[in-house]
LUMGUDO-549438 format. One record per residue: residue number from 1; residue in three letters; x, y, z of N, C-alpha, C in turn. Coordinates in nm, 4 decimals, padded with zeros to 6 digits. Layout:
<recs>
<rec NUM; "Ala"; <X; Y; Z>; <X; Y; Z>; <X; Y; Z>>
...
</recs>
This chain:
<recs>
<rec 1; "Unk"; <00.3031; 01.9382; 00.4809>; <00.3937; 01.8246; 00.4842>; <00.4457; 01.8054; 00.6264>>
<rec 2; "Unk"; <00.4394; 01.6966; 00.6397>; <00.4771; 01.6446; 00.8259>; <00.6465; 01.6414; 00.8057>>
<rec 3; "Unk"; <00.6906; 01.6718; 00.9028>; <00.8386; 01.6768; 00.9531>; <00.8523; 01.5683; 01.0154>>
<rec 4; "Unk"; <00.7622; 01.4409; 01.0681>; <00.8042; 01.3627; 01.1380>; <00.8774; 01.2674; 01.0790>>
<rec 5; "Unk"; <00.9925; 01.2262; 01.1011>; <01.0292; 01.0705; 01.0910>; <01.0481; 00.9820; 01.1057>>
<rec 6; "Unk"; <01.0137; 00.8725; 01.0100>; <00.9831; 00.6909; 01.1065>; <01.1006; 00.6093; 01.0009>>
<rec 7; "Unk"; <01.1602; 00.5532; 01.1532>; <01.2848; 00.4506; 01.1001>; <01.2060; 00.3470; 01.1203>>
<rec 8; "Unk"; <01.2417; 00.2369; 01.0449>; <01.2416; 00.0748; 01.0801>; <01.3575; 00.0139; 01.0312>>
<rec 9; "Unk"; <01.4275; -00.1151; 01.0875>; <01.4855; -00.1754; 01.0871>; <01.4732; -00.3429; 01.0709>>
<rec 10; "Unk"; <01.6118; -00.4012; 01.0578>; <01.5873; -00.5243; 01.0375>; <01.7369; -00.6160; 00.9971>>
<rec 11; "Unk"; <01.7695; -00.6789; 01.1029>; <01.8960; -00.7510; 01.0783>; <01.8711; -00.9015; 01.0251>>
<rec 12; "Unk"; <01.9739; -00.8862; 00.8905>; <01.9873; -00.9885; 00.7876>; <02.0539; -01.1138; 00.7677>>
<rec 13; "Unk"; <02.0221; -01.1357; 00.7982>; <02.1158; -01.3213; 00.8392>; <02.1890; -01.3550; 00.6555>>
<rec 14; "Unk"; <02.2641; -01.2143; 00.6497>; <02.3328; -01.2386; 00.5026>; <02.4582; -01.0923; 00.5170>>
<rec 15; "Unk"; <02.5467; -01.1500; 00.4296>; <02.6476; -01.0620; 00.4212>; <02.5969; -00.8910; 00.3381>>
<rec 16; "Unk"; <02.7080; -00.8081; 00.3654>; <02.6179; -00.6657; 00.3109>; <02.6157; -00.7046; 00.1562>>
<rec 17; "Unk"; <02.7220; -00.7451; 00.0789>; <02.6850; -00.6921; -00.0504>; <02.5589; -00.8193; -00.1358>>
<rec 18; "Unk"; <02.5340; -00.9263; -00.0280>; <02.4177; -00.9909; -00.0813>; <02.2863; -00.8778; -00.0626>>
<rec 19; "Unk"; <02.2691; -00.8532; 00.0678>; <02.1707; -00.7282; 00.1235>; <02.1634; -00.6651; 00.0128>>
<rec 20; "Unk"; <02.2731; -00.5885; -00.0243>; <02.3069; -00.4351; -00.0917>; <02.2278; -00.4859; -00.2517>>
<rec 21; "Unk"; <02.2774; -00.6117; -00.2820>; <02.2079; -00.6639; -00.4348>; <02.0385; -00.6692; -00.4125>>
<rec 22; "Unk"; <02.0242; -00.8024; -00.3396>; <01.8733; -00.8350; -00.3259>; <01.8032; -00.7127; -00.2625>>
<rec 23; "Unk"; <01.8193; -00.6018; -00.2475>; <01.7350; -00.4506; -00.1635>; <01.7497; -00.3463; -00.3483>>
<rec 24; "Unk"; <01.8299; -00.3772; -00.3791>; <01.8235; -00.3116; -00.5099>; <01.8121; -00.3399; -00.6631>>
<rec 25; "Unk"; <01.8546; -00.4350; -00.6896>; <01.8553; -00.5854; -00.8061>; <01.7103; -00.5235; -00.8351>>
<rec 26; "Unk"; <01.6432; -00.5064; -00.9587>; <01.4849; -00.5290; -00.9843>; <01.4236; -00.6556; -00.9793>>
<rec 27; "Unk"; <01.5377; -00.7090; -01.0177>; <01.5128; -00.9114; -01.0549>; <01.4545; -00.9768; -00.8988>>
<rec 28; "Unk"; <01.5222; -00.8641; -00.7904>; <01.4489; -00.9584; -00.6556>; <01.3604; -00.8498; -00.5758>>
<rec 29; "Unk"; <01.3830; -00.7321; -00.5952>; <01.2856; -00.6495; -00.5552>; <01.1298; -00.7016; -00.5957>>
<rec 30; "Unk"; <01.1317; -00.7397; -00.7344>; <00.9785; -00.7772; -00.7500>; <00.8994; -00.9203; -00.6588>>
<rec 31; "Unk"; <01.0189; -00.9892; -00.6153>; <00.9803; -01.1172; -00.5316>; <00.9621; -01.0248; -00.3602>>
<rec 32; "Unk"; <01.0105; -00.9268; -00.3162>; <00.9921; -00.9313; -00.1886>; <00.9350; -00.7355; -00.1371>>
<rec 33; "Unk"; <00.9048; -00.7071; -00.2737>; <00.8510; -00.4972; -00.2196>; <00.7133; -00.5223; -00.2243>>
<rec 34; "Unk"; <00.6539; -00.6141; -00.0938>; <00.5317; -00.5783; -00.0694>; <00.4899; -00.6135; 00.1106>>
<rec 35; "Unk"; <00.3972; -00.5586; 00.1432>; <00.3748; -00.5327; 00.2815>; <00.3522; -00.6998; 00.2945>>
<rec 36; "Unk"; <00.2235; -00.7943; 00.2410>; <00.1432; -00.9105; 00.2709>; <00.1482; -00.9538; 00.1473>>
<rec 37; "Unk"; <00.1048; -01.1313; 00.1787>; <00.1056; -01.2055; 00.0427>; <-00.0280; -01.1435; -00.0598>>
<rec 38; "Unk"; <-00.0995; -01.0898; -00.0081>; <-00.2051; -01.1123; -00.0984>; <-00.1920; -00.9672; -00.1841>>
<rec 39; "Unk"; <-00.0513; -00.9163; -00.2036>; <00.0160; -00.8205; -00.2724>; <00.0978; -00.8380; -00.3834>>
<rec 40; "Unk"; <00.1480; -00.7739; -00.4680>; <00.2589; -00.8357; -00.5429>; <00.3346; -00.6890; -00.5877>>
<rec 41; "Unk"; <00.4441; -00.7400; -00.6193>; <00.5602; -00.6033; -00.6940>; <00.5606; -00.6721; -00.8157>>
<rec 42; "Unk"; <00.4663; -00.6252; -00.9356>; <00.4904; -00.7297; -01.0860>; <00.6189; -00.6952; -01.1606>>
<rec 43; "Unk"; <00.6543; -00.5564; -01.1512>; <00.7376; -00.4923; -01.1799>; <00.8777; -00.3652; -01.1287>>
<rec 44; "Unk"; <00.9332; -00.3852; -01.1624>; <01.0529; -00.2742; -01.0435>; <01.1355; -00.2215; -01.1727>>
<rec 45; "Unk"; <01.1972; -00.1030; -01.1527>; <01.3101; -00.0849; -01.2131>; <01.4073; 00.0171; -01.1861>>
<rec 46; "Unk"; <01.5492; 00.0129; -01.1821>; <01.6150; 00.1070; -01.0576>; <01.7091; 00.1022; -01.1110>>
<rec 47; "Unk"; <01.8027; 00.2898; -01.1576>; <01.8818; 00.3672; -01.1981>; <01.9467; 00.4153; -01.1503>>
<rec 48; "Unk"; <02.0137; 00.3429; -01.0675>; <02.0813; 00.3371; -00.9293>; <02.1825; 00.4621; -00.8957>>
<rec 49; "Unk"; <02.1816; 00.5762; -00.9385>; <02.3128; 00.6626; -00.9602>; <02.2277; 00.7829; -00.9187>>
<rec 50; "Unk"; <02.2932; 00.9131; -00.9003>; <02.2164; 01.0429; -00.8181>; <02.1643; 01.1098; -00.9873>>
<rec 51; "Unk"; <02.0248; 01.1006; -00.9299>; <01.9217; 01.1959; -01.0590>; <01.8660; 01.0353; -01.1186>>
<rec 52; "Unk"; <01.9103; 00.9282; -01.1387>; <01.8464; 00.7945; -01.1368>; <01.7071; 00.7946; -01.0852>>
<rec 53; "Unk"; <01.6453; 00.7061; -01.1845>; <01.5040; 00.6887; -01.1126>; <01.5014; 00.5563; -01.0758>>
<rec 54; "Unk"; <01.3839; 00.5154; -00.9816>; <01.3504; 00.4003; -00.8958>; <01.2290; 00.4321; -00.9494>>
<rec 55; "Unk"; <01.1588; 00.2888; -00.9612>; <01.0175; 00.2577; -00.9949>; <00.9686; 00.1553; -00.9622>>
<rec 56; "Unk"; <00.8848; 00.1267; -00.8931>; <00.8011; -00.0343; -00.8496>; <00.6691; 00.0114; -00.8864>>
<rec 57; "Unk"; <00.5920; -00.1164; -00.8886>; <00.4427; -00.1233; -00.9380>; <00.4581; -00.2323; -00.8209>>
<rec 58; "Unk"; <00.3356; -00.1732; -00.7109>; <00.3058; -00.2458; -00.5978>; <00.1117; -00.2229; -00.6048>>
<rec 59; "Unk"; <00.0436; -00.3661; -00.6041>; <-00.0730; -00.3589; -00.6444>; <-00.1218; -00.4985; -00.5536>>
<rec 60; "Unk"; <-00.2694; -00.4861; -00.5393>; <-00.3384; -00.6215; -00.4674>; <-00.3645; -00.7396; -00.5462>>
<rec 61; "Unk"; <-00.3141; -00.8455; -00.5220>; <-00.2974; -00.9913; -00.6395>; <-00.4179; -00.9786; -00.6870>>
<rec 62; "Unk"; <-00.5602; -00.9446; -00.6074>; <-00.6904; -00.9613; -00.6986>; <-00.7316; -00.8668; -00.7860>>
<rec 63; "Unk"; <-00.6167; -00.7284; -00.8186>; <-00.6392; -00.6115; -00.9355>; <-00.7297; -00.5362; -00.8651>>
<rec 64; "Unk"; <-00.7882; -00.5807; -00.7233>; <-00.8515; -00.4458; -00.6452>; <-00.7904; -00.2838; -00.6122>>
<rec 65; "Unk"; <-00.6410; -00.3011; -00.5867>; <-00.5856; -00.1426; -00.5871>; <-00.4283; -00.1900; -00.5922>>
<rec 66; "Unk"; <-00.4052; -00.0865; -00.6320>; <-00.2124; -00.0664; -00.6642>; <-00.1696; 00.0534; -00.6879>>
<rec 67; "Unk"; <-00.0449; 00.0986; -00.6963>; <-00.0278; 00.2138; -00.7309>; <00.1655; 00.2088; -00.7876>>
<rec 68; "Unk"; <00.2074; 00.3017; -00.8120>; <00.3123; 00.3284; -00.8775>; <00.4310; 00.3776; -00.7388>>
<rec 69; "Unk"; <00.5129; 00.2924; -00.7113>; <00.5816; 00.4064; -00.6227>; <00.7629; 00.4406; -00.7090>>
<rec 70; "Unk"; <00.7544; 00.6001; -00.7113>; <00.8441; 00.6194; -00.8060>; <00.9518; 00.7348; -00.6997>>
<rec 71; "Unk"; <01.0624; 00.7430; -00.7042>; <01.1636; 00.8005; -00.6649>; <01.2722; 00.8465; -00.7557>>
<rec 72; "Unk"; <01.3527; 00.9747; -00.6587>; <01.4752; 00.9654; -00.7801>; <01.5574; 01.0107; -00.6929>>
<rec 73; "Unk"; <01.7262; 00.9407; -00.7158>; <01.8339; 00.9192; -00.6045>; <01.8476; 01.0535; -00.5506>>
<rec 74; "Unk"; <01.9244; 01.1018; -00.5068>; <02.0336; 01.2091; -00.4450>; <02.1235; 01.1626; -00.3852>>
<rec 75; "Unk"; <02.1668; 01.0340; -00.3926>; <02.2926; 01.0195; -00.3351>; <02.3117; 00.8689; -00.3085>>
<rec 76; "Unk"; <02.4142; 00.8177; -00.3356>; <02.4383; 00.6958; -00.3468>; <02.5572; 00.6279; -00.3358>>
<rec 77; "Unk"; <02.5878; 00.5583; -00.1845>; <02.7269; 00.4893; -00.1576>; <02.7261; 00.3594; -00.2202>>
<rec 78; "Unk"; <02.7889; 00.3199; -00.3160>; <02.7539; 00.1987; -00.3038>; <02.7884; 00.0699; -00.2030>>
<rec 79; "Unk"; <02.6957; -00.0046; -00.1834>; <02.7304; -00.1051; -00.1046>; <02.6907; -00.1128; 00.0588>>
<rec 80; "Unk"; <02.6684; 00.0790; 00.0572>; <02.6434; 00.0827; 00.2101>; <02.4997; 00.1404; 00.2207>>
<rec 81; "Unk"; <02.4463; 00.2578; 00.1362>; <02.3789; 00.3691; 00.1871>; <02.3506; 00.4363; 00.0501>>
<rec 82; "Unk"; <02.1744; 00.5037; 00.0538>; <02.1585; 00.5868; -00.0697>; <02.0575; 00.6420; 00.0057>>
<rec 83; "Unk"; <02.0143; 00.7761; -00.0395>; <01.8850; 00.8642; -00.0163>; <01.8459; 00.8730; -00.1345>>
<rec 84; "Unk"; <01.6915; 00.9001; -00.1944>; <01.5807; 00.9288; -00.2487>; <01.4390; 01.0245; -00.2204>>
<rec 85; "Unk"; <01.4015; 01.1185; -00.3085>; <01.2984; 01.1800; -00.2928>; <01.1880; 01.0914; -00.3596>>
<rec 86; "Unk"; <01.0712; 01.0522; -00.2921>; <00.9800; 01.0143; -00.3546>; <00.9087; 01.0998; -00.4486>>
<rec 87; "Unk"; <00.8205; 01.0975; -00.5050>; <00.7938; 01.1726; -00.6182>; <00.7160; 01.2895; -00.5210>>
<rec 88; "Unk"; <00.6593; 01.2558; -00.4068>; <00.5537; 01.3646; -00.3539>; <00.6379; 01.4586; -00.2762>>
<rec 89; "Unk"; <00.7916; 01.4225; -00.2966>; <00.8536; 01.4927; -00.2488>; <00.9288; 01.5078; -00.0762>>
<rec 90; "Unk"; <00.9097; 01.4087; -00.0353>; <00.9556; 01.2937; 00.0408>; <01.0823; 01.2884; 00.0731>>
<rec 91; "Unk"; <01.1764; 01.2670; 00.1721>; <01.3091; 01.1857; 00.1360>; <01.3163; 01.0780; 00.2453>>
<rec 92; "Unk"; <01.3676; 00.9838; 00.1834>; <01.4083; 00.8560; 00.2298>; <01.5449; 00.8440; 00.2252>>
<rec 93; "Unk"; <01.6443; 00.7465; 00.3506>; <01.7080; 00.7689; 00.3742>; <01.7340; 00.5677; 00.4204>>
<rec 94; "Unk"; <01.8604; 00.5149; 00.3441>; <01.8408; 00.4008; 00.3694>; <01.9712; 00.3317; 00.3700>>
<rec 95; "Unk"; <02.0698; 00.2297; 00.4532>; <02.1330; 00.1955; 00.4706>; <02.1864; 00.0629; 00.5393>>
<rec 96; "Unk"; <02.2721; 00.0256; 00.4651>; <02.3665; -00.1356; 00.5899>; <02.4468; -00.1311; 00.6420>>
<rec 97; "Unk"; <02.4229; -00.1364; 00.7570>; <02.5603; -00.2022; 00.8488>; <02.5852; -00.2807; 00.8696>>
<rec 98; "Unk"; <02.7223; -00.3100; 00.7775>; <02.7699; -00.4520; 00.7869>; <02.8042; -00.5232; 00.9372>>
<rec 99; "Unk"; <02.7750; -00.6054; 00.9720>; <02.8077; -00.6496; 01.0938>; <02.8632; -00.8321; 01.0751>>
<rec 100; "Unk"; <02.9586; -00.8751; 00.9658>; <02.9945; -00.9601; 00.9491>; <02.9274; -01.0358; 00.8421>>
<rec 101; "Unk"; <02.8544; -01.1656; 00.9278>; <02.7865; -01.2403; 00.8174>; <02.6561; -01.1945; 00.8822>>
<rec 102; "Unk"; <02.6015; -01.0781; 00.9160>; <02.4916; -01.0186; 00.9794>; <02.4891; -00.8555; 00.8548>>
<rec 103; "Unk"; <02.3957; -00.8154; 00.8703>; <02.4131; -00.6996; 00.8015>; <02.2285; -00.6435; 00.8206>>
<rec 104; "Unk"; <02.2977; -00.5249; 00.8793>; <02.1722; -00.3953; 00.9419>; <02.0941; -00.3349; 00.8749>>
<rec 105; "Unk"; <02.0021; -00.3266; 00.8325>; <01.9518; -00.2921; 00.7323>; <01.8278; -00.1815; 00.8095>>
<rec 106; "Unk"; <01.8577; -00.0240; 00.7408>; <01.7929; 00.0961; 00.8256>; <01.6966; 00.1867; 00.7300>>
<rec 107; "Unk"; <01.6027; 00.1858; 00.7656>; <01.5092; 00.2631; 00.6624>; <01.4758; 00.3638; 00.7652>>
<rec 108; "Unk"; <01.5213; 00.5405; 00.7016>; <01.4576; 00.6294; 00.7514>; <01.3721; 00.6920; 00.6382>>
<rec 109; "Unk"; <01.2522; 00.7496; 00.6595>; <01.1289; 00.8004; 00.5322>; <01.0724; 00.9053; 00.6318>>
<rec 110; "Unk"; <01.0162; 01.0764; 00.5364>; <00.9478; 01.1292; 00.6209>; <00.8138; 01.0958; 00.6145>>
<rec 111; "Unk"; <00.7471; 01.0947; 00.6732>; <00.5738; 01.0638; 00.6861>; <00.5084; 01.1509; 00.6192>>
<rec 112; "Unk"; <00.4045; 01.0717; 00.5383>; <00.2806; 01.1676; 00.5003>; <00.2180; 01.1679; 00.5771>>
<rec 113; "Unk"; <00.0805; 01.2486; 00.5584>; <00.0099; 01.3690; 00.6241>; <-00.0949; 01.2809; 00.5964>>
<rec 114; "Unk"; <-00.1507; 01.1672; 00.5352>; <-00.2830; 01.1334; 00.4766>; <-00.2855; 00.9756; 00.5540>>
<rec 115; "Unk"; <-00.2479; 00.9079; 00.6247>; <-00.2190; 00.7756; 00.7213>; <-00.1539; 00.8338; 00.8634>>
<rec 116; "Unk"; <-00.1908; 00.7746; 00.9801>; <-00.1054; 00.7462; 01.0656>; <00.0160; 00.7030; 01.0739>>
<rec 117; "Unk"; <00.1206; 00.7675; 01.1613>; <00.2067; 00.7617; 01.1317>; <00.2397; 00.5623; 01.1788>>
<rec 118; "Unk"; <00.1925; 00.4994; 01.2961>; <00.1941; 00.3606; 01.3329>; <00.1621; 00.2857; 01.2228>>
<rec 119; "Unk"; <00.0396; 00.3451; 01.1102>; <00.0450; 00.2659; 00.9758>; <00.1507; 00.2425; 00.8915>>
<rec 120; "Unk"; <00.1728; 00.3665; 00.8915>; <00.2811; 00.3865; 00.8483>; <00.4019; 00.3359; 00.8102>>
<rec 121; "Unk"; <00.4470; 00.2933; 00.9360>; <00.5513; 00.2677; 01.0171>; <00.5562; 00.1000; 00.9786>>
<rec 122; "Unk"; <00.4181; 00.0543; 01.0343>; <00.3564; -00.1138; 01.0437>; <00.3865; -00.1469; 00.8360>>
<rec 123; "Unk"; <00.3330; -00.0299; 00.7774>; <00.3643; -00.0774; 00.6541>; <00.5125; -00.1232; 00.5813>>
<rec 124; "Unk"; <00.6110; -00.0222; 00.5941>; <00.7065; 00.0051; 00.5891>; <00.8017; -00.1287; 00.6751>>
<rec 125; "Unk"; <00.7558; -00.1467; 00.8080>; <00.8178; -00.2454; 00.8568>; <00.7778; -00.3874; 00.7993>>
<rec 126; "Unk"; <00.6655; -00.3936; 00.7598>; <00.6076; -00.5299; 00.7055>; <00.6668; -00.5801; 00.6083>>
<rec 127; "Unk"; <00.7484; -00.4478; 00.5268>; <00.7989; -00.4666; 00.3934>; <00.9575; -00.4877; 00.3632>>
<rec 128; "Unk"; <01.0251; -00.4523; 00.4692>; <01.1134; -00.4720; 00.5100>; <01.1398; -00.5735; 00.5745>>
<rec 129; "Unk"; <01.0346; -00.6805; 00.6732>; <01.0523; -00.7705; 00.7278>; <00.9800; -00.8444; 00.6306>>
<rec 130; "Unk"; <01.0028; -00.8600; 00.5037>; <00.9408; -00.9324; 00.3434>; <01.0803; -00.9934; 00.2823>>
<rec 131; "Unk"; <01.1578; -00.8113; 00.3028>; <01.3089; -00.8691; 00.2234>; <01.3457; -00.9451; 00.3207>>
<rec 132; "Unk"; <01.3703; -00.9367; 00.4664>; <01.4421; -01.0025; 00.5552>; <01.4524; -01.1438; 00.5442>>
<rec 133; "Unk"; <01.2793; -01.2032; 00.5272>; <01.2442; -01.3391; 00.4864>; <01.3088; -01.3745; 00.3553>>
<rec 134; "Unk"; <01.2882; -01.3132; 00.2157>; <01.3137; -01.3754; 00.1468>; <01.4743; -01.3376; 00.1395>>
<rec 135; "Unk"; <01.5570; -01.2160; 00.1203>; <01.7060; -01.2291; 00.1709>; <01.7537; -01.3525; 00.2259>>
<rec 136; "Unk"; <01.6915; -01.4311; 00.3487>; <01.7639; -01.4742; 00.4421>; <01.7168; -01.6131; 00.3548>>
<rec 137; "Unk"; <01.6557; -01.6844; 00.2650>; <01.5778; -01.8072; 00.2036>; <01.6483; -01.7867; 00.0722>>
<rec 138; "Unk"; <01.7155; -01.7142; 00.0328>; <01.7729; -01.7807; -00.1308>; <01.8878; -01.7067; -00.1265>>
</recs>
Protein backbone atom coordinates (compact mmCIF):
# COMPACT_ATOMS: atom_id res chain seq x y z
CA UNK A 1 0.00 0.00 0.00
CA UNK A 2 1.46 3.49 -1.13
CA UNK A 3 1.76 6.19 1.59
CA UNK A 4 1.52 8.82 -0.95
CA UNK A 5 -1.06 11.50 -0.90
CA UNK A 6 -2.98 13.43 -3.59
CA UNK A 7 -5.13 16.51 -2.72
CA UNK A 8 -7.31 18.22 -5.29
CA UNK A 9 -9.27 21.10 -4.95
CA UNK A 10 -11.89 23.35 -6.19
CA UNK A 11 -13.61 26.67 -5.27
CA UNK A 12 -17.47 26.83 -5.43
CA UNK A 13 -19.26 29.74 -6.57
CA UNK A 14 -21.97 28.60 -3.73
CA UNK A 15 -22.38 29.00 -0.07
CA UNK A 16 -20.92 25.97 2.33
CA UNK A 17 -24.08 24.41 3.40
CA UNK A 18 -25.36 24.31 -0.41
CA UNK A 19 -21.66 22.58 -1.12
CA UNK A 20 -22.02 20.50 2.14
CA UNK A 21 -25.78 19.18 0.67
CA UNK A 22 -25.07 18.79 -3.16
CA UNK A 23 -21.28 16.79 -2.21
CA UNK A 24 -23.43 14.51 0.00
CA UNK A 25 -27.39 14.49 -0.82
CA UNK A 26 -27.57 10.95 -2.98
CA UNK A 27 -30.36 12.83 -4.94
CA UNK A 28 -27.33 15.05 -6.51
CA UNK A 29 -24.39 12.95 -6.10
CA UNK A 30 -25.90 10.71 -8.84
CA UNK A 31 -26.11 13.89 -11.33
CA UNK A 32 -22.39 14.93 -10.79
CA UNK A 33 -19.82 11.50 -9.18
CA UNK A 34 -18.32 10.94 -12.43
CA UNK A 35 -14.92 11.81 -14.06
CA UNK A 36 -16.58 12.49 -18.11
CA UNK A 37 -19.96 12.57 -19.74
CA UNK A 38 -19.78 9.39 -21.28
CA UNK A 39 -20.03 8.06 -17.46
CA UNK A 40 -22.84 7.99 -15.15
CA UNK A 41 -23.45 7.60 -11.12
CA UNK A 42 -27.08 5.60 -11.64
CA UNK A 43 -27.07 5.19 -8.11
CA UNK A 44 -25.53 6.64 -4.63
CA UNK A 45 -26.42 6.11 -1.17
CA UNK A 46 -24.85 7.75 2.03
CA UNK A 47 -25.13 7.06 5.95
CA UNK A 48 -23.68 9.98 6.76
CA UNK A 49 -22.64 9.35 10.58
CA UNK A 50 -19.13 7.50 11.87
CA UNK A 51 -19.43 3.50 11.01
CA UNK A 52 -22.14 4.83 8.15
CA UNK A 53 -21.71 3.54 4.82
CA UNK A 54 -21.27 5.50 1.46
CA UNK A 55 -22.04 3.75 -1.77
CA UNK A 56 -22.03 4.95 -5.50
CA UNK A 57 -22.35 2.81 -8.62
CA UNK A 58 -20.04 4.67 -11.09
CA UNK A 59 -20.12 2.79 -14.60
CA UNK A 60 -19.57 3.72 -18.59
CA UNK A 61 -23.13 5.01 -20.18
CA UNK A 62 -22.46 2.18 -22.90
CA UNK A 63 -22.46 -0.85 -19.91
CA UNK A 64 -18.72 -1.33 -21.11
CA UNK A 65 -17.19 -1.11 -17.34
CA UNK A 66 -18.28 0.22 -13.86
CA UNK A 67 -17.66 -0.64 -10.60
CA UNK A 68 -19.00 -0.12 -7.00
CA UNK A 69 -17.21 2.53 -4.96
CA UNK A 70 -18.08 1.82 -1.28
CA UNK A 71 -16.73 3.53 1.99
CA UNK A 72 -17.46 3.77 5.62
CA UNK A 73 -17.22 7.18 7.75
CA UNK A 74 -14.80 7.68 10.73
CA UNK A 75 -15.65 10.90 11.35
CA UNK A 76 -17.93 13.50 10.53
CA UNK A 77 -18.32 17.46 11.11
CA UNK A 78 -21.19 18.38 9.85
CA UNK A 79 -21.29 21.09 7.42
CA UNK A 80 -17.53 21.37 7.27
CA UNK A 81 -15.44 18.08 7.02
CA UNK A 82 -15.69 14.07 7.16
CA UNK A 83 -13.03 11.22 6.63
CA UNK A 84 -13.74 7.71 5.15
CA UNK A 85 -11.98 4.39 4.59
CA UNK A 86 -12.63 3.07 1.26
CA UNK A 87 -13.35 -0.46 1.31
CA UNK A 88 -9.59 -1.40 0.11
CA UNK A 89 -8.77 0.28 2.98
CA UNK A 90 -7.87 3.68 1.98
CA UNK A 91 -8.60 6.92 3.85
CA UNK A 92 -9.97 9.89 2.43
CA UNK A 93 -10.06 12.99 3.92
CA UNK A 94 -12.51 15.79 2.71
CA UNK A 95 -13.60 19.25 3.51
CA UNK A 96 -15.11 23.17 3.06
CA UNK A 97 -13.92 26.20 3.63
CA UNK A 98 -16.34 28.47 3.85
CA UNK A 99 -15.14 31.58 2.32
CA UNK A 100 -18.49 33.57 2.16
CA UNK A 101 -20.61 33.13 -0.87
CA UNK A 102 -17.36 31.10 -2.12
CA UNK A 103 -16.76 27.82 -0.43
CA UNK A 104 -13.34 25.53 -0.72
CA UNK A 105 -13.86 22.43 -1.37
CA UNK A 106 -10.54 19.87 -0.42
CA UNK A 107 -10.18 16.31 -1.26
CA UNK A 108 -7.28 14.49 0.39
CA UNK A 109 -7.23 10.32 -0.66
CA UNK A 110 -4.22 7.94 -0.23
CA UNK A 111 -3.17 6.48 -3.64
CA UNK A 112 -3.32 3.08 -4.89
CA UNK A 113 -0.55 1.08 -6.00
CA UNK A 114 -2.33 -0.20 -9.39
CA UNK A 115 -2.59 3.60 -11.55
CA UNK A 116 -0.33 6.45 -11.55
CA UNK A 117 -0.48 8.59 -9.18
CA UNK A 118 -1.14 11.93 -12.12
CA UNK A 119 -4.12 9.48 -13.13
CA UNK A 120 -5.02 9.46 -10.33
CA UNK A 121 -5.03 12.71 -9.30
CA UNK A 122 -6.51 13.83 -13.17
CA UNK A 123 -9.38 11.40 -12.12
CA UNK A 124 -10.26 12.58 -8.85
CA UNK A 125 -9.85 16.20 -10.05
CA UNK A 126 -12.14 15.65 -13.09
CA UNK A 127 -14.70 14.61 -10.62
CA UNK A 128 -14.58 17.17 -8.46
CA UNK A 129 -14.42 19.75 -11.18
CA UNK A 130 -18.09 17.74 -12.25
CA UNK A 131 -19.57 18.86 -8.80
CA UNK A 132 -18.04 22.33 -9.25
CA UNK A 133 -20.01 22.63 -12.68
CA UNK A 134 -23.06 21.26 -11.69
CA UNK A 135 -22.99 22.90 -7.83
CA UNK A 136 -22.39 26.19 -9.41
CA UNK A 137 -25.70 25.55 -12.39
CA UNK A 138 -28.66 24.60 -10.06
Amino acid sequence: MSAKQITVQALIAADAQKVWDYYNNPEHITKWNFASDDWQCPHAANDMRPGGKYSARMEAKDGSWGFDFEAIYDNVVEGKEFTYTIADGRKVHVRFNDQGNQTEAVVAFDAEDQNPVEMQQGGWQAILDNFKKYAESH
